[in-house]
C-alpha positions in Angstrom: 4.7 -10.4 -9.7 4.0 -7.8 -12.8 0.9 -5.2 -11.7 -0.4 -6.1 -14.7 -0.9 -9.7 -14.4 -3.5 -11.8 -12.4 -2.7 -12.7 -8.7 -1.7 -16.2 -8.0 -3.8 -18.6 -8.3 -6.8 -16.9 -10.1 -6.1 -16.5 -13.8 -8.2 -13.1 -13.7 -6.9 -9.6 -14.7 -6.9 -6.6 -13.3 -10.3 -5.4 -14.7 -11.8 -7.4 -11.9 -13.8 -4.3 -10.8 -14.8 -3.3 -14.4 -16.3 -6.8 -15.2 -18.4 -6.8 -11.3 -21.2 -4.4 -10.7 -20.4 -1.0 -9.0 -22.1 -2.5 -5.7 -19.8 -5.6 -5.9 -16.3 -4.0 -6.0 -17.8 -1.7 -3.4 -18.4 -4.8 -1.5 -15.2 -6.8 -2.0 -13.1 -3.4 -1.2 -15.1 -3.5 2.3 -14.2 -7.0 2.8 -10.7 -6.2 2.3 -10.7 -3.5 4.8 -12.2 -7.1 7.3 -14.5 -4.6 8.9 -15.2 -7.7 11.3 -11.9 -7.4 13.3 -12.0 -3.2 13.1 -13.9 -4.0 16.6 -10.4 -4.7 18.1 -9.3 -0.9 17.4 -12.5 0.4 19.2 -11.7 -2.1 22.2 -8.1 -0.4 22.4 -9.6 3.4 22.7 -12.7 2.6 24.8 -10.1 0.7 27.4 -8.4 4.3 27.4 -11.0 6.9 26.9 -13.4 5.4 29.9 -11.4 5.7 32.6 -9.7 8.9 31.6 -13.1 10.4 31.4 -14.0 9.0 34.8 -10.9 10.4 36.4 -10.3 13.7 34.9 -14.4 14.4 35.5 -13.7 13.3 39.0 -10.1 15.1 39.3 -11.7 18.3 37.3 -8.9 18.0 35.1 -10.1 18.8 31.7 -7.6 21.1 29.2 -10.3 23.7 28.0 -9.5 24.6 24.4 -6.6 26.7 23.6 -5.2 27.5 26.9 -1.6 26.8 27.1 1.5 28.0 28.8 4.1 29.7 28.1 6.4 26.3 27.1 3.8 25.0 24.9 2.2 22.5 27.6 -1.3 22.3 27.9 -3.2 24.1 31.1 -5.3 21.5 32.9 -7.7 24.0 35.0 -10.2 22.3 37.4 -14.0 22.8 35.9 -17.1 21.8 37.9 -20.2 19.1 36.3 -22.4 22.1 35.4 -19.4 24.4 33.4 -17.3 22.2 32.2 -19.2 21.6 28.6 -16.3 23.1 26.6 -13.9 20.7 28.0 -16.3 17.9 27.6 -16.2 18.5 24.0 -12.6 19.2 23.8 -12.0 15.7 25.3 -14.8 14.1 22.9 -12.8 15.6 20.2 -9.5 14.4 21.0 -11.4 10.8 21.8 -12.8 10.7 18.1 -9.6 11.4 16.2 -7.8 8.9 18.3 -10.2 6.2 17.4 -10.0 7.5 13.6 -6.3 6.9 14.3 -6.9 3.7 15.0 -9.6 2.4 13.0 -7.7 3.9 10.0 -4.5 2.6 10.5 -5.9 -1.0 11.1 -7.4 -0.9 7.8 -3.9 0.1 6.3 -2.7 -2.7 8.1 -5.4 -5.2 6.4 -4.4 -3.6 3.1 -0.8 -3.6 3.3 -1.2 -7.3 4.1 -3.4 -8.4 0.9 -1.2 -6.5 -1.3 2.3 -7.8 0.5 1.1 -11.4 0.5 -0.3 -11.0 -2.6 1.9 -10.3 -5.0 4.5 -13.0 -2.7 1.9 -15.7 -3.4 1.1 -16.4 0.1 -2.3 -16.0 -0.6 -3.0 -18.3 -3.6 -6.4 -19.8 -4.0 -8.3 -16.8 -1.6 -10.1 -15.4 -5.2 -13.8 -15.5 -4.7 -14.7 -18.6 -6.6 -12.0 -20.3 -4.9 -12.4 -19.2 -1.7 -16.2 -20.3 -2.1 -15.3 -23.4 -3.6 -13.0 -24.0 -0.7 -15.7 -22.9 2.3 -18.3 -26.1 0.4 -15.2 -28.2 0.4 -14.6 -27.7 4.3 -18.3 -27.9 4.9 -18.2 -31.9 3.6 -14.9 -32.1 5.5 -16.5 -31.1 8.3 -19.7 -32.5 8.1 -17.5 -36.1 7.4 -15.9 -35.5 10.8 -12.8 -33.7 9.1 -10.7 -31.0 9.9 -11.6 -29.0 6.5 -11.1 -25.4 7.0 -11.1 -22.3 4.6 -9.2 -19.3 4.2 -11.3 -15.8 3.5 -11.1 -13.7 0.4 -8.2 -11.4 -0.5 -8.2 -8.2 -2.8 -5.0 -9.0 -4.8 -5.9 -13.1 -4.9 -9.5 -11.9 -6.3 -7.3 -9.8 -9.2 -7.4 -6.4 -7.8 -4.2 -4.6 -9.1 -2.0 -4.8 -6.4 -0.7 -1.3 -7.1 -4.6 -0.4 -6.1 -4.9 -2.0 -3.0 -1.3 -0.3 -2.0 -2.4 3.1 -2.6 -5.8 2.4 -0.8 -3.4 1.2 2.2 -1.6 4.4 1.8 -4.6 6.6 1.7 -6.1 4.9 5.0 -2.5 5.7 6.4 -2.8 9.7 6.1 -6.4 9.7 7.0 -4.5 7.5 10.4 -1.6 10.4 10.3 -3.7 13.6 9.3 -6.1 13.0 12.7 -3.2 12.4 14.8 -2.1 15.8 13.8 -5.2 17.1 14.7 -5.4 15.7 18.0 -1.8 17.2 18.8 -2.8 20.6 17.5 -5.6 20.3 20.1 -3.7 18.9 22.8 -0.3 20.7 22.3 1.3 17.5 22.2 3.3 17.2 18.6 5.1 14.2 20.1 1.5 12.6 18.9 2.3 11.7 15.4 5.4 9.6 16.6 2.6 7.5 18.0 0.8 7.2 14.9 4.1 6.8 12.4 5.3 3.6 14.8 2.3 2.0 14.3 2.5 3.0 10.2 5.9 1.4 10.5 4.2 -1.6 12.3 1.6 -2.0 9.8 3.5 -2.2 6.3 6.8 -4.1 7.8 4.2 -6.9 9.4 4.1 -8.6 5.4 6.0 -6.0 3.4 9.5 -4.6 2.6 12.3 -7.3 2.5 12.3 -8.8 6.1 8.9 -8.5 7.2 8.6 -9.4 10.7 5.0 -11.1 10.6 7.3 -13.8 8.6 9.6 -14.8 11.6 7.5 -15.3 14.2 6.8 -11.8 15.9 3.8 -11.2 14.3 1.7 -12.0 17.5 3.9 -10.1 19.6 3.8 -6.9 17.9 -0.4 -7.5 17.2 -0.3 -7.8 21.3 1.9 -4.5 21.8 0.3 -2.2 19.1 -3.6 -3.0 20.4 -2.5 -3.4 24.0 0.6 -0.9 25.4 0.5 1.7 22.6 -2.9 2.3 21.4 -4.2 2.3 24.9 -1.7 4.7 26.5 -1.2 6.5 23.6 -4.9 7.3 23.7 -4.6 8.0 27.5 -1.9 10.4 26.8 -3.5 12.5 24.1 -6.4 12.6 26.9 -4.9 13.3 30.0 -1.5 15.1 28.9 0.7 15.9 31.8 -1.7 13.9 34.2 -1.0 10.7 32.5 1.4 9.7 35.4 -1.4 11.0 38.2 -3.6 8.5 36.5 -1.5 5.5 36.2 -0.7 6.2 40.0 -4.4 6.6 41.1 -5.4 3.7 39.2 -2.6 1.1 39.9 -3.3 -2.4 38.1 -6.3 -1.0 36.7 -4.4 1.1 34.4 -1.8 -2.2 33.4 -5.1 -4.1 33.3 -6.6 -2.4 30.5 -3.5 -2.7 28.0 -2.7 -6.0 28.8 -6.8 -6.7 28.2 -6.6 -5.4 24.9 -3.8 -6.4 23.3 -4.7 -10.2 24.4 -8.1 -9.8 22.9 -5.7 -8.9 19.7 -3.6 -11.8 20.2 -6.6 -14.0 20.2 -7.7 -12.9 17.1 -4.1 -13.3 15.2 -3.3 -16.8 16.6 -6.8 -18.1 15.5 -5.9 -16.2 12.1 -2.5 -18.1 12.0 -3.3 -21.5 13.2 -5.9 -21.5 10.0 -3.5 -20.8 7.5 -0.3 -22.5 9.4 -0.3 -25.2 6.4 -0.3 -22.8 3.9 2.3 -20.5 5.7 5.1 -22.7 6.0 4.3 -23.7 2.1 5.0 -20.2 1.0 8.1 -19.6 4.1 5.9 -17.9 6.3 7.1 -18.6 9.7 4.3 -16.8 12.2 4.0 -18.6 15.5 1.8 -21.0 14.2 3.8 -22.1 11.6 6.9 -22.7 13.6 5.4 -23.9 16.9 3.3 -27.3 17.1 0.0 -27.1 17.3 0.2 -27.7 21.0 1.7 -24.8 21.5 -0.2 -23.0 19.6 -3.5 -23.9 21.5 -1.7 -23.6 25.0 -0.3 -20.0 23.8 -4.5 -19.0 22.6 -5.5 -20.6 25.6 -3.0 -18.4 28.1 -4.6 -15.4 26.0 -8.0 -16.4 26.3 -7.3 -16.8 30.5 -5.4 -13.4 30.7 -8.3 -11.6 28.7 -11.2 -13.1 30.3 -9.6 -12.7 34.0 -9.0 -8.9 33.2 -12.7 -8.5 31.9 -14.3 -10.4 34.8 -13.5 -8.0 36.9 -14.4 -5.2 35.1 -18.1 -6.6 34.5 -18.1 -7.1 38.7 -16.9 -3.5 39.1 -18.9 -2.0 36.4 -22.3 -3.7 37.6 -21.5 -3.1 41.2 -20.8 0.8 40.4 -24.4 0.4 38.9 -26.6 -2.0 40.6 -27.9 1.3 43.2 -28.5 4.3 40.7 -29.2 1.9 37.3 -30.3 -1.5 38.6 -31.1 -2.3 34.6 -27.8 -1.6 33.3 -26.3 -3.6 36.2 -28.2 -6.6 35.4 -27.2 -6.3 31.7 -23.5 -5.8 32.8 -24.1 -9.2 34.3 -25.7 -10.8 32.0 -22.9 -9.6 29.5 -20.3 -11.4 31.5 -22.4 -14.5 31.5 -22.5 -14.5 27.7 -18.2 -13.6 27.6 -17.6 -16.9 29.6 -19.1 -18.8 27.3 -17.7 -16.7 24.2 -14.4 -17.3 25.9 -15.0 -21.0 26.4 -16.5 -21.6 22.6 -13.6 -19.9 21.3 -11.0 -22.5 23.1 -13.6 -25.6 22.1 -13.7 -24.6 18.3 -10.1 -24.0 17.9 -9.4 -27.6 19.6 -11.4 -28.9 16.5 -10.3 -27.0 13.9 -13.1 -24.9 13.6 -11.3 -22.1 13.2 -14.2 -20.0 11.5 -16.5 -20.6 14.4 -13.5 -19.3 16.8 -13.3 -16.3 14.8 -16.7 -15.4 15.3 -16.7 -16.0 19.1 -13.8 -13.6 18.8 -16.0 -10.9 17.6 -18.3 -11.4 19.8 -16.6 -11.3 22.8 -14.7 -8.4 21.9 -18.6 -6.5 20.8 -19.7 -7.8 24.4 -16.2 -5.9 25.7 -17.4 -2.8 24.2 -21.0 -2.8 26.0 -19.4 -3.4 29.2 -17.4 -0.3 28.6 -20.2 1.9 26.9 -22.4 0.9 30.2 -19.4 2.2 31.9 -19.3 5.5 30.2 -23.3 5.8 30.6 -22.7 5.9 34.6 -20.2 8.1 34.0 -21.6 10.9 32.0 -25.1 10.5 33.8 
């Protein structure tokens, strides 16, 4: 498609922006970014960053700034509760810019994505009017006992230049690239950025380039691996260095736990994505999982994920509130509460996908994965007091 004509399926031009109030285009550029689902990023550094800080302040294993051998490797030197504030910043540091790694490079991901399937058509008819006109229309469907379902707005559908929304992808990328830098000038580990350029690669070849992989089927796969293997023990590497292995050890299924945790929470969130737009992918030769597999499969696949997650995160709430219930008898019964209220995210999220509800799924989704950060900020807040 030209960059100077109007997306599929709109008939608008590229002065989309110029036409809209300043506060509008800010708010559709937001919308594009899907802030809603950046919660999945923040899920995949918290599962890291809490239980390194619990063992390294337990181990006394902090890297204080600068020290370093004479091979390059970061010093670990053992520092007590009372000294150890220097190293307690240095690992807040290196925390921060590995969630800005993250965050960031999700947004590219989003990006990449509207502008990919943009300017291939896929996503036709996701404008604003449209997309509104299609959320009423799924309303009556729904309210007539029909399966009527709508699919959110996109930039490049909406008439955003898609040359725009590639260079805002971009941008998001070296913000992604430029902290992982940072962290491995802190850390001493310039093997970092590999971490960070995989997961570039991930994000643009998902819907872009000439064989994107998010078209045949290994979309899901990849969602699970990058949110669930390599975000999480990348960010426990770029914390614990060296002592990576020491941790994996000491912690046993604990430490598998937490990436298997969080890249099904991610695999949730992509097969409820896909099984909404399955008609529409195989219309415009999408093949994801959902497009390819029947819808029994489908659900039985979101349903496995669902189990997995919500096994993995029941036992976290019983450790977490049972670590609690002497010293903070409050935060314990909030833990539990909190696993209350995930059981029946986790069960709302199977019943609304069974009937099509797909939007209602999504927003289970979120919430389960918000109630999987409070578990782990209440974990933290034992920790650090």
């Amino acid at each position: 498609m030209p960059e100077h004509q109007a997306a599929p399926g709109t008939g608008r031009t590229d002065q989309v922006c110029s036409t809209a109030s300043a506060r509008g285009c800010v708010r559709m550029w937001i919308k594009g970014a899907r802030p809603l689902t950046l919660v999945m990023s923040v899920v995949s550094v918290l599962s890291a960053a809490v239980p390194s800080y619990l063992f390294a302040r337990g181990y006394g294993l902090f890297a204080l700034w600068g020290r370093v051998s004479g091979n390059g490797a970061p010093i670990y030197a053992p520092v007590s509760r009372t000294e150890d504030s220097a190293a307690v910043r240095h690992f807040a540091a290196v925390a921060v810019l590995c969630l800005t790694v993250a965050v960031s490079m999700q947004i590219a991901a989003n990006y990449f994505n509207d502008y990919a399937d943009g300017v291939k058509g896929v996503d036709a008819g996701r404008s604003g009017a449209e997309a509104e006109w299609q959320e009423a229309g799924a309303r009556s469907s729904r309210a007539a006992g029909g399966h009527g379902f709508s699919a959110p707005q996109r930039l490049v559908a909406s008439g955003v230049p898609p040359r725009k929304v590639l260079r805002a992808g971009v941008v998001c990328t070296v913000i992604a690239i430029a902290a992982g830098i940072a962290a491995a000038g802190i850390t001493r580990l310039w093997a970092l950025p590999a971490v960070g350029l995989l997961c570039a690669a991930a994000a643009w070849f998902y819907s872009g380039g000439k064989k994107p992989y998010g078209y045949r089927g290994l979309g899901e796969a990849v969602a699970f691996a990058v949110f669930g293997p390599v975000a999480v023990f990348g960010t426990e590497w770029a914390l614990l260095g060296v002592y990576m292995g020491g941790y994996i050890r000491y912690s046993g299924a604990r430490s598998l736990a937490a990436p298997v945790g969080s890249g099904a929470l991610a695999l949730i969130l992509m097969l409820l994505n896909n099984m909404r737009d399955a008609e529409s992918d195989r219309v415009h030769g999408k093949l994801t999982f959902s497009a390819t597999a029947s819808r029994g499969w489908s659900l039985a696949a979101l349903i496995a994920a669902v189990a997995v997650c919500q096994c993995i995160q029941s036992r976290t709430v019983i450790y977490v509130a049972g670590m609690s219930c002497a010293m903070y008898p409050l935060v314990a019964a909030a833990v539990a509460a909190i696993g209350v209220l995930q059981l029946v995210f986790a069960f709302f999220i199977i019943i609304f996908a069974c009937t099509y509800r797909y939007y209602s799924a999504f927003y289970m989704c979120i919430a389960l994965a918000y109630s999987y950060v409070a578990v782990m900020v209440a974990e933290g807040f034992i920790a650090v007091f």
